[in-house]
LONUKE-170781 format. One record per residue (C-alpha): residue number from 1; x, y, z. Coordinates in nm, 3 decimals, m for minus. Layout:
# LONUKE-170781
SITE,NUM,X,Y,Z
...
# end
This chain:
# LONUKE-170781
SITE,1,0.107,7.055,1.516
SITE,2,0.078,7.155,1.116
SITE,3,0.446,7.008,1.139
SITE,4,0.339,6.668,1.279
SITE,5,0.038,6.654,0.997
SITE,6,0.262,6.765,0.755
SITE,7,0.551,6.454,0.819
SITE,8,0.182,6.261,0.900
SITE,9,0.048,6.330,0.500
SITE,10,0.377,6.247,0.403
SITE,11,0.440,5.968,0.505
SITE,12,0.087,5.801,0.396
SITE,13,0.185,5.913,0.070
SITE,14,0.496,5.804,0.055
SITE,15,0.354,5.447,0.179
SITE,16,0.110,5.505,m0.116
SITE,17,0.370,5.538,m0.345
SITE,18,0.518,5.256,m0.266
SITE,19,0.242,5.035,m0.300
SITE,20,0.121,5.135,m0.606
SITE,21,0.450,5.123,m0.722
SITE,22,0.441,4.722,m0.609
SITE,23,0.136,4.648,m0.754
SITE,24,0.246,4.783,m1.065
SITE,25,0.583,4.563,m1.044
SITE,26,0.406,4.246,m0.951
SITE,27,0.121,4.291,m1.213
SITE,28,0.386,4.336,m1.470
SITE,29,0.564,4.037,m1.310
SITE,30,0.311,3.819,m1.301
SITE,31,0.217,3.886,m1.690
SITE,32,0.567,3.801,m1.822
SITE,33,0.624,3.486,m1.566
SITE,34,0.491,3.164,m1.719
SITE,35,0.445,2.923,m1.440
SITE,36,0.374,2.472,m1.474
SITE,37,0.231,2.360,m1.161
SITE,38,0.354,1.978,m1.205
SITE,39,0.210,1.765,m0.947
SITE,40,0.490,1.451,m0.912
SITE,41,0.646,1.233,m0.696
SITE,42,0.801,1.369,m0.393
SITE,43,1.157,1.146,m0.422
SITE,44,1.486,1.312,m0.429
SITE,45,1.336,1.657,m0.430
SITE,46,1.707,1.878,m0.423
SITE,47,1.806,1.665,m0.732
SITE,48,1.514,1.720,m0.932
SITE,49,1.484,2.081,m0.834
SITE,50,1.847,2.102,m0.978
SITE,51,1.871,1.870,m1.230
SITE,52,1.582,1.865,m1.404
SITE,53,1.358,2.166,m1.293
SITE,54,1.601,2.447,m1.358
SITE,55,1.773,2.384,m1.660
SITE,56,1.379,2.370,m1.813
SITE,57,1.290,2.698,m1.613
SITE,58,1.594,2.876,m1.765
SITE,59,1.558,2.778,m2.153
SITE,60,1.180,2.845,m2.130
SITE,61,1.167,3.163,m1.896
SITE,62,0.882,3.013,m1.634
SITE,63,0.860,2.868,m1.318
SITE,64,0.799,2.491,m1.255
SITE,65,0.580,2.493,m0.899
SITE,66,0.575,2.101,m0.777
SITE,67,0.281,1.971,m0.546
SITE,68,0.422,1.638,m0.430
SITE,69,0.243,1.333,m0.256
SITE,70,0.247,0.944,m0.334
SITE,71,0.110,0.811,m0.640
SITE,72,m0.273,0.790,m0.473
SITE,73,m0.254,1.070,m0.264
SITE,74,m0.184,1.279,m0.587
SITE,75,m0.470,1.129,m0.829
SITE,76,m0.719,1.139,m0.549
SITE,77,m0.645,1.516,m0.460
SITE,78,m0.694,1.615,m0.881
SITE,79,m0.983,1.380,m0.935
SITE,80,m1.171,1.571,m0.617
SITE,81,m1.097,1.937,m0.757
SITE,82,m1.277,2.032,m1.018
SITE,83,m1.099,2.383,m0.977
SITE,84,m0.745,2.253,m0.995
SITE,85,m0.448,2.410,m1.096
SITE,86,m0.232,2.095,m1.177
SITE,87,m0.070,2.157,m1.533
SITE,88,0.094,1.829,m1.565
SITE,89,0.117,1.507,m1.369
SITE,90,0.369,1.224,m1.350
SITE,91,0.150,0.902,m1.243
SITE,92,0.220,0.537,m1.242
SITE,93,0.069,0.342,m1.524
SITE,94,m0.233,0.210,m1.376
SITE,95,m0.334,0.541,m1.229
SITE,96,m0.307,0.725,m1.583
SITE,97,m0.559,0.438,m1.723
SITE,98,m0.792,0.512,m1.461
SITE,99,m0.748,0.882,m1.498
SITE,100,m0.799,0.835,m1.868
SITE,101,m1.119,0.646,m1.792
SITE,102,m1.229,0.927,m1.562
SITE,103,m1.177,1.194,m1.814
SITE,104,m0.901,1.390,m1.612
SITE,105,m0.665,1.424,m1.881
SITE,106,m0.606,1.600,m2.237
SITE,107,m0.586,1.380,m2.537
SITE,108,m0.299,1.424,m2.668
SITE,109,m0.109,1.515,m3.017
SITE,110,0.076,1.346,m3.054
SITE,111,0.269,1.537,m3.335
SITE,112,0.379,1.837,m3.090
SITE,113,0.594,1.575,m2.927
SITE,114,0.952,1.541,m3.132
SITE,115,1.092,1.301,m2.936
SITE,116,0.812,1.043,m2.918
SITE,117,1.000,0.861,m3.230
SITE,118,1.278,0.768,m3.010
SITE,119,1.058,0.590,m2.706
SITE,120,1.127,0.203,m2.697
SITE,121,0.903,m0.001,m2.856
SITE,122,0.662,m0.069,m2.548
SITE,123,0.677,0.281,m2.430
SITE,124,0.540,0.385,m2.847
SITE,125,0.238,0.134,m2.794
SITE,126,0.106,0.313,m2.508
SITE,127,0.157,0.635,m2.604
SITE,128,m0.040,0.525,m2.969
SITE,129,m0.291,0.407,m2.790
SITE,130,m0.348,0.699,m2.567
SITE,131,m0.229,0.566,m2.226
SITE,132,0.008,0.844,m2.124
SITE,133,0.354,0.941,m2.198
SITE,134,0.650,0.694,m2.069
SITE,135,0.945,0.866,m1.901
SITE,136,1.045,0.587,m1.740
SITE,137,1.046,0.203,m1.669
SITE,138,1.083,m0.058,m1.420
SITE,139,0.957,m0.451,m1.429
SITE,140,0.941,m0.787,m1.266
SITE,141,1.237,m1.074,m1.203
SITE,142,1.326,m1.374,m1.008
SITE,143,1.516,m1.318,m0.696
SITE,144,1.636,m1.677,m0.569
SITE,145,1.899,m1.863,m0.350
SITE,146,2.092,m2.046,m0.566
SITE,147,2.227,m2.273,m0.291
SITE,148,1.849,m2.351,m0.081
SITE,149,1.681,m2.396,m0.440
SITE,150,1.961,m2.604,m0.599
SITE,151,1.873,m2.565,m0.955
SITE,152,1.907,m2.232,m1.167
SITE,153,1.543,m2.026,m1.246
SITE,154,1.574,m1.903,m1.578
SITE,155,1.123,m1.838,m1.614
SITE,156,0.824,m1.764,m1.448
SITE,157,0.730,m2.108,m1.519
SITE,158,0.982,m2.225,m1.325
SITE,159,0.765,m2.071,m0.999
SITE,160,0.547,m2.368,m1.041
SITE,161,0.812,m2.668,m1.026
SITE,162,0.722,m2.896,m0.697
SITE,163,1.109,m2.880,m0.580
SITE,164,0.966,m2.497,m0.451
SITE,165,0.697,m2.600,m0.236
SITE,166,0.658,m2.326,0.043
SITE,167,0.911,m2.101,m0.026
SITE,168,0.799,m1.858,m0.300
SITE,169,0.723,m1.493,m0.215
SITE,170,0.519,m1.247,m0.489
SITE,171,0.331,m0.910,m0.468
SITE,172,0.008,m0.892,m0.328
SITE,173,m0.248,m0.868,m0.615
SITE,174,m0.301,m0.481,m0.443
SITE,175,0.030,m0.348,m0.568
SITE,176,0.194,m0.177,m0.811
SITE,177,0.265,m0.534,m1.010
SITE,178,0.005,m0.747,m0.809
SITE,179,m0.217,m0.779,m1.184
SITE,180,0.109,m0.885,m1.367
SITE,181,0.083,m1.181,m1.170
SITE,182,m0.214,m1.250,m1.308
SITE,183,m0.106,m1.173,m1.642
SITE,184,0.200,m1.441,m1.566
SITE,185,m0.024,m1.696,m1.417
SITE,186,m0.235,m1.650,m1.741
SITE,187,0.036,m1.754,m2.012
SITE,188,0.152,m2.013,m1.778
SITE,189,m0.164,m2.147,m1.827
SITE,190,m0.145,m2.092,m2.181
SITE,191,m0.470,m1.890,m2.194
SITE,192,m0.462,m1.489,m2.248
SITE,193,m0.642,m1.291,m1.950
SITE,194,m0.814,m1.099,m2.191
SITE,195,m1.049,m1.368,m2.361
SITE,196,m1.150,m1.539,m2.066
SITE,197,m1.135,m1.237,m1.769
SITE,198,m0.845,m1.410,m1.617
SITE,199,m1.044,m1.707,m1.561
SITE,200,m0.745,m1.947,m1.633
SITE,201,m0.518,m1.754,m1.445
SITE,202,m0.684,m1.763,m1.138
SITE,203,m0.670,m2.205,m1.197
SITE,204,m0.305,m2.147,m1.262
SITE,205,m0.239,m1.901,m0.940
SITE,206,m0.446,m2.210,m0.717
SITE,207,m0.186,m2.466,m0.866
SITE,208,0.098,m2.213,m0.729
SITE,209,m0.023,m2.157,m0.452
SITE,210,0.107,m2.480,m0.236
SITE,211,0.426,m2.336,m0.332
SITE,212,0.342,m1.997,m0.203
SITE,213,0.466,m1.906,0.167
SITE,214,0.284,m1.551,0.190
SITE,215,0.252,m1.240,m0.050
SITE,216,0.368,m0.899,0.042
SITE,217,0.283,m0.493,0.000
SITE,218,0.681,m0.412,0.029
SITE,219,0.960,m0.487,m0.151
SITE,220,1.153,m0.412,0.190
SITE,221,0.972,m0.737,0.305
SITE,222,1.178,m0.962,0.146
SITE,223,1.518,m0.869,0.315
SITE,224,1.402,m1.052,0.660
SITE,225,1.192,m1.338,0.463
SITE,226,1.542,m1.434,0.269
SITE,227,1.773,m1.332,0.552
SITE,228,1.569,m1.564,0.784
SITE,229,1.507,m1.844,0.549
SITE,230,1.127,m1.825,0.553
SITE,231,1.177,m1.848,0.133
SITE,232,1.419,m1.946,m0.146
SITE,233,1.254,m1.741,m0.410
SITE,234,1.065,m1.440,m0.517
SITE,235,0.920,m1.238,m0.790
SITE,236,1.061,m0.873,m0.692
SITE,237,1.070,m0.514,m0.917
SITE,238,1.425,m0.450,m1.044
SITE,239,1.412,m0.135,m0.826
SITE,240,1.402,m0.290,m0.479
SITE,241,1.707,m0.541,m0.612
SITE,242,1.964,m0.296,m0.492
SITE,243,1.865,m0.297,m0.136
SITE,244,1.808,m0.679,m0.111
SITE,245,2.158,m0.806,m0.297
SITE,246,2.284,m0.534,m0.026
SITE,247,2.161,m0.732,0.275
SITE,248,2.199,m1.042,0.110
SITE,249,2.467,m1.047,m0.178
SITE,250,2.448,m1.404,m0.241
SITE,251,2.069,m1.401,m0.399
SITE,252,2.083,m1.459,m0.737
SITE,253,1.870,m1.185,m0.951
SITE,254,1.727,m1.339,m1.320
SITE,255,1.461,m1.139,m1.550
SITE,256,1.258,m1.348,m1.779
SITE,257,1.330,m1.295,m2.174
SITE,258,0.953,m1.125,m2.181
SITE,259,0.882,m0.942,m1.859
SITE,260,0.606,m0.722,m1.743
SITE,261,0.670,m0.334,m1.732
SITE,262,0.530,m0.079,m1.511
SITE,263,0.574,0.281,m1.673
SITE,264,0.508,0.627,m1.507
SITE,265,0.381,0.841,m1.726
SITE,266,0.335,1.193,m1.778
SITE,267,m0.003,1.386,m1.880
SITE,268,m0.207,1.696,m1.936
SITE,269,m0.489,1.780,m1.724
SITE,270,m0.785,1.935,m1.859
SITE,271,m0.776,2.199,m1.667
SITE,272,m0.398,2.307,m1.775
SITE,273,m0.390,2.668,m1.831
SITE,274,m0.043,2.645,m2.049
SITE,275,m0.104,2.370,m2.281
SITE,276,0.205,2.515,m2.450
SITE,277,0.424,2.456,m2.193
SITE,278,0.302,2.146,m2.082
SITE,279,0.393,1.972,m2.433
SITE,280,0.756,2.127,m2.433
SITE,281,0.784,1.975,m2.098
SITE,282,0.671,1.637,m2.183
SITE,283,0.857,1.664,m2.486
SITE,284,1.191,1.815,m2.235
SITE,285,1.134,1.488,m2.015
SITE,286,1.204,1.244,m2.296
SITE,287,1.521,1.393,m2.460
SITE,288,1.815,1.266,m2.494
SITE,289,2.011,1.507,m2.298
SITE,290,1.773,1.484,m1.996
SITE,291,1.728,1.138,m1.974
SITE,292,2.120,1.056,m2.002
SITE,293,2.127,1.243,m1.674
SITE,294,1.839,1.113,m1.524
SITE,295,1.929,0.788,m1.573
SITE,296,2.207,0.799,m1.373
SITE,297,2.134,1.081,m1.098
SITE,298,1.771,0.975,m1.018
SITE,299,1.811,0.639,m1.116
SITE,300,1.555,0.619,m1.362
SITE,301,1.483,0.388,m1.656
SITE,302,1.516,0.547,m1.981
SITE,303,1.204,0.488,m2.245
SITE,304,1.465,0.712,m2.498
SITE,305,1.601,0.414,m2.740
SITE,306,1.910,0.703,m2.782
SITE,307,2.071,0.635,m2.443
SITE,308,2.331,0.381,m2.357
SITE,309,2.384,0.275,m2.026
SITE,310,2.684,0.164,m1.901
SITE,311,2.670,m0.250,m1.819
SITE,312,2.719,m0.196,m1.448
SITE,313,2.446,0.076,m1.430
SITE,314,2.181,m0.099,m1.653
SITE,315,2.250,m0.419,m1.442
SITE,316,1.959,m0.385,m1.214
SITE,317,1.733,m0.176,m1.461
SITE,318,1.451,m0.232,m1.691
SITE,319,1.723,m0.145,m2.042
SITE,320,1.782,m0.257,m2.382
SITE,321,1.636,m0.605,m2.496
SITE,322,1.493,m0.597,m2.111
SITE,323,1.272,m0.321,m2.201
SITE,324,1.219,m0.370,m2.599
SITE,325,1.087,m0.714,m2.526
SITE,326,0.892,m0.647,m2.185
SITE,327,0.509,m0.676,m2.188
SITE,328,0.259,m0.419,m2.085
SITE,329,m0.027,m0.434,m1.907
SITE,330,m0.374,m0.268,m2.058
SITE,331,m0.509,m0.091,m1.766
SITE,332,m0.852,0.025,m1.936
SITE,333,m0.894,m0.413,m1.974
SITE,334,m0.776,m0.426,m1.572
SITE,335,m0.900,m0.154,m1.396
SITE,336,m1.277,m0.193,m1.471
SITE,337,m1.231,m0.578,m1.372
SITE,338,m0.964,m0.540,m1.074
SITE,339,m1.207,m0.539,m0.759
SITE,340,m1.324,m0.861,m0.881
SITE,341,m0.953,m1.009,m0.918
SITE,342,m0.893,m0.865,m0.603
SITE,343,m1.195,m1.100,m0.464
SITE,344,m1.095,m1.381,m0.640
SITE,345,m0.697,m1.336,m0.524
SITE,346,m0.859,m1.333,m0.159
SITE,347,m1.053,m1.670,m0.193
SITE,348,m0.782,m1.831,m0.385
SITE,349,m0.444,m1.692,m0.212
SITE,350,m0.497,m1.533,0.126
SITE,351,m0.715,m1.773,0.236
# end
């Protein structure tokens, strides 16, 4: 019996041991691990994870933790939390404005971000002006049948010629570039949404709209409307051209000389615990050296004025004169107004 209790005592303090022994490891772990929780965009996980992730864990000795989710489902979650643990955020444009607005994020200095001098012209203005940090860019173009339209679209202004009468296609006034169309209808009308609400706009979008055969929430759409010949033309992100020209290589693909951008941007939450860390990684996702690989592994954009893109890869991407000349939206003038746009764009166009 004394045998048994013996082995018995042992054994619990062996067990002891070995969890104070744990504890002591994982407390001295935990105090020399840094760790970014980056809440982002849950495309082409693996990739980032190896591409971009790692090399940043390894120079900076931390641990990048990702909570992924769509560009709403994201904002919504950190604007509810008032506890959260999000470091750093990667948002589309409109979404940082109204985060901005909402006093979720850090403003930020921009002086502990080196290589802010080398963002492309558009990409500086916002970041100036306190709308977020650019990593990358996309915009708008013309996406038309040469043959069914029989005349070449080199404008947006072009939309409104009578020869197009029902067979124009363009983003609902909900998506991700549904207010650039009212920023296009606005200089077609000559007028700038910003002095008159969009008031002109809206008279210019009525005028298009005989023209119009239906608007749509995804780029995908297009493939069977153009396939089918239910329309000759529409206005289309450069990123959903791949996909189209792929089920229908004979559309023709033409971006304006001064097209609207869309950015995603990257900021600092308030609640970011590493502030540190979060600047070398903004400052990490605009390099040179990152965004040369980017660029052609994830497909994205550069806002770095260093990189060169090949002719075949920039073909279908918001680069060079594309994006110097491209014109941004100001989201703090939109957002506030949008709901009544959005009224307006029913009445006018889904009527």
């Amino acid at each position: 019996m004394k045998k048994v209790l013996a082995l018995s005592l042992c054994a619990v303090l062996l067990l002891s041991g070995c969890g104070s022994a744990g504890s002591t490891g994982e407390k001295s772990t935990k105090k020399e691990e840094k760790k970014l929780v980056l809440s982002t965009y849950g495309l082409s996980e693996d990739i980032s994870e190896e591409e971009v992730y790692k090399p940043f864990e390894d120079q900076f000795g931390c641990k990048i933790v990702t909570e992924t989710g769509s560009t709403n489902e994201r904002y919504t979650k950190l604007s509810a939390d008032a506890n959260s643990t999000i470091d750093v955020i990667e948002l589309s444009q409109a979404m940082t404005a109204k985060g901005i607005e909402e006093g979720l994020f850090e403003s930020l200095d921009l002086s502990k971000i080196e290589n802010i001098k080398d963002l492309i012209g558009a990409a500086n203005i916002m970041a100036e002006k306190g709308q977020g940090i650019a990593y990358t860019i996309n915009s708008i173009g013309i996406m038309y049948d040469p043959e069914a339209v029989g005349f070449e679209i080199n404008s947006f202004d072009d939309l409104w010629k009578a020869e197009l009468s029902g067979s124009i296609a363009i983003p609902d006034i909900t998506t991700t570039f549904g207010p650039a169309m009212v920023y296009m209808a606005g200089e077609h009308a000559g007028v700038d949404v910003t002095k008159d609400n969009g008031k002109a706009a809206f008279s210019a979008l009525e005028e298009l709209k005989p023209n119009l055969v239906k608007t749509y929430a995804k780029s995908s759409d297009l493939i069977n409307m153009f396939t089918s010949g239910e329309i000759k033309a529409a206005i289309v992100g450069d990123f959903a051209v791949p996909i189209i020209t792929e089920a229908n290589p004979d559309l023709s693909y033409v971006t304006p000389e001064h097209t609207y951008a869309n950015f995603n941007t990257i900021s600092i939450t308030k609640n970011c615990e590493n502030k540190e860390l979060a600047y070398a990684y903004i400052n990490y996702r605009l390099s040179k050296e990152l965004q040369e690989k980017t660029t052609k592994v994830l497909n994205e954009a550069p806002t770095n004025n260093q990189i060169k893109v090949s002719e075949e890869d920039a073909k279908n991407m918001t680069y060079g004169a594309v994006a110097e000349n491209a014109k941004v939206l100001d989201y703090s003038f939109v957002n506030p107004i949008l709901s009544d746009w959005i009224d307006q764009w029913n009445r006018i166009i889904n009527s």
